[in-house]
N, C-alpha and C positions, 0 to 999 in steps of 0.2 A: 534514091529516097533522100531528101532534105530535110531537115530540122528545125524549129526556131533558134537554134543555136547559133547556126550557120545563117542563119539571115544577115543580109549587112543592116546598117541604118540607111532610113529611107526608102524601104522597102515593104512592100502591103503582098500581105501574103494568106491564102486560103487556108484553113486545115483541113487535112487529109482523115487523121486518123491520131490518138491520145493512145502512147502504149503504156504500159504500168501495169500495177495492179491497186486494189482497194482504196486505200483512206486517199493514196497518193491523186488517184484517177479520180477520185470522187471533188478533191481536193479543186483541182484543173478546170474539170468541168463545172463546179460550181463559182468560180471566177468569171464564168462567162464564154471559156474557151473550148468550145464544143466543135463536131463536123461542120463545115461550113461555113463556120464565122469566121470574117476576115481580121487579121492581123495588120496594124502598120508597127514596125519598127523606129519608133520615136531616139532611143538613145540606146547608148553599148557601152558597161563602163570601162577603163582602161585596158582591166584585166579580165575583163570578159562578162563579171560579175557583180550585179544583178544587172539585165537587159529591160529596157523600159521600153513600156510597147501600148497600146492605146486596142481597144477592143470594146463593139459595141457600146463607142460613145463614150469612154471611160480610160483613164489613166492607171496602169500599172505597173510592179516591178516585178521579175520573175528569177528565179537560182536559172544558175547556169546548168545545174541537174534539170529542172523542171524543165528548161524549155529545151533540152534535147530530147524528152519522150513527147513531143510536138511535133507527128509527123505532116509537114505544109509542103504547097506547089506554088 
């Protein structure tokens, strides 16, 4: 099972599945990042934190928490 955490940059990636619970998951999925939607991996900052990622035509930045319950292929 892979992560968007673990994604490198340059890298487009499917989701699998959002783990969490409530405000979090609701949170995620109302960004845009649902089953299915593809992921590219735009930037990674030095130390890991915030990852900048491009979904559904759109620019954004994500905690390094949030984008490990993203589980992608």
């Amino acid at each position: 099972m892979a992560t968007l955490k673990e994604t490198k940059c340059g890298q487009t990636v499917r989701v699998v599945k959002i783990h969490g619970e409530g405000a979090v998951k609701r949170r995620i999925m109302d960004m845009g990042i649902t089953k299915n939607a593809e992921i590219y991996v735009r930037k990674v900052a030095p130390l890991g934190d915030p990852v900048e990622v491009t979904v559904r035509g759109y620019e954004l930045s994500l905690r390094k928490a949030d984008a490990e319950m993203i589980e992608v292929q």
